[in-house]
C-alpha positions in Angstrom: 83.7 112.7 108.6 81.7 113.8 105.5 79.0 112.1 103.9 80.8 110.8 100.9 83.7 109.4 102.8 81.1 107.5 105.5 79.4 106.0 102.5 83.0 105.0 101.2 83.3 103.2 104.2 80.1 101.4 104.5 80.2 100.1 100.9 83.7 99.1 101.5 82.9 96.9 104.1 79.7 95.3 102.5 81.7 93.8 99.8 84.5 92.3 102.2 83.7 88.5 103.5 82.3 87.7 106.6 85.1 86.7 108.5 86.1 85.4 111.8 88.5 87.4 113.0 90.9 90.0 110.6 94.7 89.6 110.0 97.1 92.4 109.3 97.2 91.0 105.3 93.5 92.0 105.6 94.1 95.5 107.2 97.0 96.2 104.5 94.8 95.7 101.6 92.0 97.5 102.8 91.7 101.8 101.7 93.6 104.2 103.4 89.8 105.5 105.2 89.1 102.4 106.9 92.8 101.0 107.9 93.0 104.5 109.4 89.4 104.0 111.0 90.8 100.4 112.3 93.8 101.7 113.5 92.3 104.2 115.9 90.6 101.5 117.3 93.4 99.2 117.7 95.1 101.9 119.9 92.3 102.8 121.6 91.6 99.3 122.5 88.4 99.1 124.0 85.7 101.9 122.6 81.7 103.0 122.6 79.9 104.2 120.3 79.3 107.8 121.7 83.6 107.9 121.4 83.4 106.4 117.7 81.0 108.9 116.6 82.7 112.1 118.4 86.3 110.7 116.8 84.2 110.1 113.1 82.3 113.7 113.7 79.2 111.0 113.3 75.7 111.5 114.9 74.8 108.2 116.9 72.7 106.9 114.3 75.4 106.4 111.9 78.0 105.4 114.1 76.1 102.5 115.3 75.2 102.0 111.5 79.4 101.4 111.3 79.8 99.8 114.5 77.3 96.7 113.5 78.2 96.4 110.0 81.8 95.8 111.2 81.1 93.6 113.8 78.7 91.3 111.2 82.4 91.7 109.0 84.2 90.0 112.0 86.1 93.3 111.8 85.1 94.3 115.9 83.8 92.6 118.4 82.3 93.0 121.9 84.9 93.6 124.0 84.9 91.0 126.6 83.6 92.2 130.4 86.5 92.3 133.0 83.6 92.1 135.8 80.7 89.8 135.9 77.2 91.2 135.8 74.8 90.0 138.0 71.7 92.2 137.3 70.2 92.6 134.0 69.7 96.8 134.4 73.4 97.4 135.3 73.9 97.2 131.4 71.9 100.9 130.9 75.0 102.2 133.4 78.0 100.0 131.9 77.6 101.2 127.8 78.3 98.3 125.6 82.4 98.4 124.5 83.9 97.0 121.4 86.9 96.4 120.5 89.0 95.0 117.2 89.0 91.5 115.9 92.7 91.4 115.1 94.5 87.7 114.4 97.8 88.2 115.4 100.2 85.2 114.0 101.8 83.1 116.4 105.2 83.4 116.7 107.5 80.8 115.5 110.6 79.6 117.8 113.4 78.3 115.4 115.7 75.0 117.1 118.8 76.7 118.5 120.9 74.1 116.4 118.8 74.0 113.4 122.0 73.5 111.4 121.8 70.1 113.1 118.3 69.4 111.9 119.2 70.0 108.0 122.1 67.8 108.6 120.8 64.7 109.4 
């Protein structure tokens, strides 16, 4: 990723609100860069840092620079751990993974007879 577009990216993100979690109107209005950038994640579903910064062509530095200013957005998260840790030095072998903030709607079930409904 070049310099110019990373910077793009950053500022882009400092001016969008702190959120609690992003919805798909968010990720629509948002530049083709970072939808892009948020749509890699989405698909890759749980990511580190060493694999955002290979994908980005970023050194580590700058990738973690992305990674924390997205999660202060409410754009990622930590993804949750599937295993329970029990000692504290078993997080230098399991790297931290993230993952995207996405609010997906709930899905609406419409009355099988809602002609019935309207007609009372």
């Amino acid at each position: 990723m070049e310099e110019l577009t990373f910077q793009k990216i950053i500022e882009e993100l400092e001016t969008m609100p702190v959120v609690d979690s992003v919805s798909m109107m968010h990720i629509l209005s948002i530049s083709d860069e970072l939808r892009q950038l948020i749509t890699w994640m989405i698909r890759k579903n749980r990511f580190q840092d060493e694999e955002l910064a290979n994908y980005l062509g970023l050194d580590s530095s700058h990738a973690r620079k992305l990674l924390f200013t997205m999660m202060y957005k409410g754009v990622i998260k930590e993804a949750e751990s599937d295993e329970r840790k029990s000692a504290s030095d078993e997080d230098d072998l399991n790297p931290t993974e993230y993952q995207t903030n996405i609010r997906i709607a709930p899905r609406y079930r419409v009355h099988k007879d809602i002609t019935d409904i309207f007609d009372d």
